[in-house]
C-alpha beads as a LAMMPS data file, in Angstrom:
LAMMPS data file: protein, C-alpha beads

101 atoms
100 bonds

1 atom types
1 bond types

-500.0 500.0 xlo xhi
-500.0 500.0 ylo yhi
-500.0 500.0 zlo zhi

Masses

1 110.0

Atoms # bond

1 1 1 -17.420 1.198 -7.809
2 1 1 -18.155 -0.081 -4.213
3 1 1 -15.174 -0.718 -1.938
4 1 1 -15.282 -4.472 -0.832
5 1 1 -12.368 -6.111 -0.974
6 1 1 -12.375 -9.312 -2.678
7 1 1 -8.816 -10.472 -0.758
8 1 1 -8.222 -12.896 2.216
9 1 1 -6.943 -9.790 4.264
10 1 1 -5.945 -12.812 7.698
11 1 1 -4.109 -14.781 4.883
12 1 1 -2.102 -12.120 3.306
13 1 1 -0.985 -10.597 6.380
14 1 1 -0.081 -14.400 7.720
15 1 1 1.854 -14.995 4.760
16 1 1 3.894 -11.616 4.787
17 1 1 4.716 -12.122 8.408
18 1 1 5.774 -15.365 8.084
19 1 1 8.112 -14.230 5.061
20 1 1 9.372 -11.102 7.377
21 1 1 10.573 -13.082 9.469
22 1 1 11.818 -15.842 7.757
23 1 1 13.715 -14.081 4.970
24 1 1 14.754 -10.748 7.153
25 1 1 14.799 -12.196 10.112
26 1 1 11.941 -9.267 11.625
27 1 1 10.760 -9.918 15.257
28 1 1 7.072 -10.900 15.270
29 1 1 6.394 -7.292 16.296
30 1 1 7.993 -5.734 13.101
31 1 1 7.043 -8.161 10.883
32 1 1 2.855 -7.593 12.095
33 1 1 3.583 -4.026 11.404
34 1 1 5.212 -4.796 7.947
35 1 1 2.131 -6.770 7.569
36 1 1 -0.052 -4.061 7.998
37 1 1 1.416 -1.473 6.622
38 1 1 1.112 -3.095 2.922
39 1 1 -2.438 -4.998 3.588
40 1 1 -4.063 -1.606 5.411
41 1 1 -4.574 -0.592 1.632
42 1 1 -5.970 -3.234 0.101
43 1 1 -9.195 -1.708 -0.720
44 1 1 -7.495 1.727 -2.495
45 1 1 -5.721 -1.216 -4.872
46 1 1 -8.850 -3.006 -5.435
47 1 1 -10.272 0.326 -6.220
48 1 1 -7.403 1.286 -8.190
49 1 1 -7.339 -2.316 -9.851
50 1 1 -10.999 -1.999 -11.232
51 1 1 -10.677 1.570 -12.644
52 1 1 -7.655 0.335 -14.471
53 1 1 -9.694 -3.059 -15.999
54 1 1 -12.311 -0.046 -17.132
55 1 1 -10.639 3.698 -17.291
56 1 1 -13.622 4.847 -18.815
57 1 1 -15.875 4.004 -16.685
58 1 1 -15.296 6.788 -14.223
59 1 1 -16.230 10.685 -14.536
60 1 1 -12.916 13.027 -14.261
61 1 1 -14.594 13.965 -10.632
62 1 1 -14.314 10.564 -9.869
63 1 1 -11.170 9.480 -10.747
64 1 1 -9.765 12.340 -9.268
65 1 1 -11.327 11.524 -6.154
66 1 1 -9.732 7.928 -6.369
67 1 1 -6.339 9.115 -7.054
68 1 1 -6.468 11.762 -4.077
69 1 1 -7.774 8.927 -1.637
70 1 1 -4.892 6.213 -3.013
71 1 1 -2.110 9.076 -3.339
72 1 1 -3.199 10.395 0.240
73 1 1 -3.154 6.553 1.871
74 1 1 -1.007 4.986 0.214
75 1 1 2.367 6.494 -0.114
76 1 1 3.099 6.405 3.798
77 1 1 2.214 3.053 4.570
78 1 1 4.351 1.679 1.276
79 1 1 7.413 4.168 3.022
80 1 1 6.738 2.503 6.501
81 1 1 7.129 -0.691 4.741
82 1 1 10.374 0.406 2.380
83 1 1 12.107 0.903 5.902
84 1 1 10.935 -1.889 8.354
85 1 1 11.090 -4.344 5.523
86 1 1 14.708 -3.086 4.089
87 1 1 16.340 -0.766 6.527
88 1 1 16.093 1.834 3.858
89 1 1 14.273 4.783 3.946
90 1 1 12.476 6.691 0.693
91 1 1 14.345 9.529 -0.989
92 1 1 13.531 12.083 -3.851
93 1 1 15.125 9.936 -6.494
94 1 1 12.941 12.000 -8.941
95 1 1 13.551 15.740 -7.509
96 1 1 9.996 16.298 -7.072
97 1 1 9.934 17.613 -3.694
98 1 1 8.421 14.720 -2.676
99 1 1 9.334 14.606 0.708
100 1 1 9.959 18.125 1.875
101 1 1 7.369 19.699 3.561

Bonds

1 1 1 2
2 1 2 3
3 1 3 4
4 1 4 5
5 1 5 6
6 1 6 7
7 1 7 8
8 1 8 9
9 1 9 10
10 1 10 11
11 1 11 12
12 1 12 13
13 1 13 14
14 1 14 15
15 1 15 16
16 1 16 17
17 1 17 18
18 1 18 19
19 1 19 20
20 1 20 21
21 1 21 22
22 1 22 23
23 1 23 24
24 1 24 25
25 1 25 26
26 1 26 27
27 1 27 28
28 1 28 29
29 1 29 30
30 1 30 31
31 1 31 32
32 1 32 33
33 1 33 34
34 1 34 35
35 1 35 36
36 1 36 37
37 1 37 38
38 1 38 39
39 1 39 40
40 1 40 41
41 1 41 42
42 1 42 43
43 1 43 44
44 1 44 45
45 1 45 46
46 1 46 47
47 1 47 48
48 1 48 49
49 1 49 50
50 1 50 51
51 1 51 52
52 1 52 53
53 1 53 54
54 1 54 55
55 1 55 56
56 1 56 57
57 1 57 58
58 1 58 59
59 1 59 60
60 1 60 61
61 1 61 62
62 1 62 63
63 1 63 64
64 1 64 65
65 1 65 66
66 1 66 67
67 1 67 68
68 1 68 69
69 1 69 70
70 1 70 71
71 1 71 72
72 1 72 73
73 1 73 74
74 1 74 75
75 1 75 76
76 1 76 77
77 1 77 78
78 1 78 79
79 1 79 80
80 1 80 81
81 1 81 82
82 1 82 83
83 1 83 84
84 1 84 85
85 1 85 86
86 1 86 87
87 1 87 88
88 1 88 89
89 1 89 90
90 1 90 91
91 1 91 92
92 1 92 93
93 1 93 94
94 1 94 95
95 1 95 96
96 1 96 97
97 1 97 98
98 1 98 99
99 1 99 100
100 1 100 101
């Protein structure tokens, strides 16, 4: 499972700033950071994306590996978004102790 990214990274980003700050009204400077916040990741989905079209095509090592690497990346950039995008910020809704430290 290599890591290229088959998405137009410059044409995602274009579109989601354009949306930002059409629809919430973002400066240019918040919506680019909105922008990258959600593409920056693009290649843990794709990764993600192809174990799920195949789950048993990767050892236990390796999956576990891929889940570390999306849980580890992932999570911040989608709470960076959650705020700048909506004005709200992530909570524990599930009482994991997801966010204490």
């Amino acid at each position: 499972m290599g890591d290229a990214v088959p998405f137009d990274e410059n044409a995602i980003r274009h579109r989601i700033e354009q949306a930002a700050r059409s629809e919430m009204n973002l400066t240019e400077d918040v919506a680019g950071d909105v922008a990258f916040h959600i593409t920056d990741w693009l290649s843990d989905l794709e990764t993600f994306y192809r174990f799920c079209q195949n789950p048993a095509a990767l050892s236990n090592e390796d999956l576990s590996n891929l889940l570390m690497a999306f849980l580890v990346h992932v999570p911040n950039h989608v709470a960076a978004d959650g705020k700048l995008y909506s004005g709200m910020a992530v909570t524990d809704i599930f009482k994991v102790g997801a966010i204490d430290k």
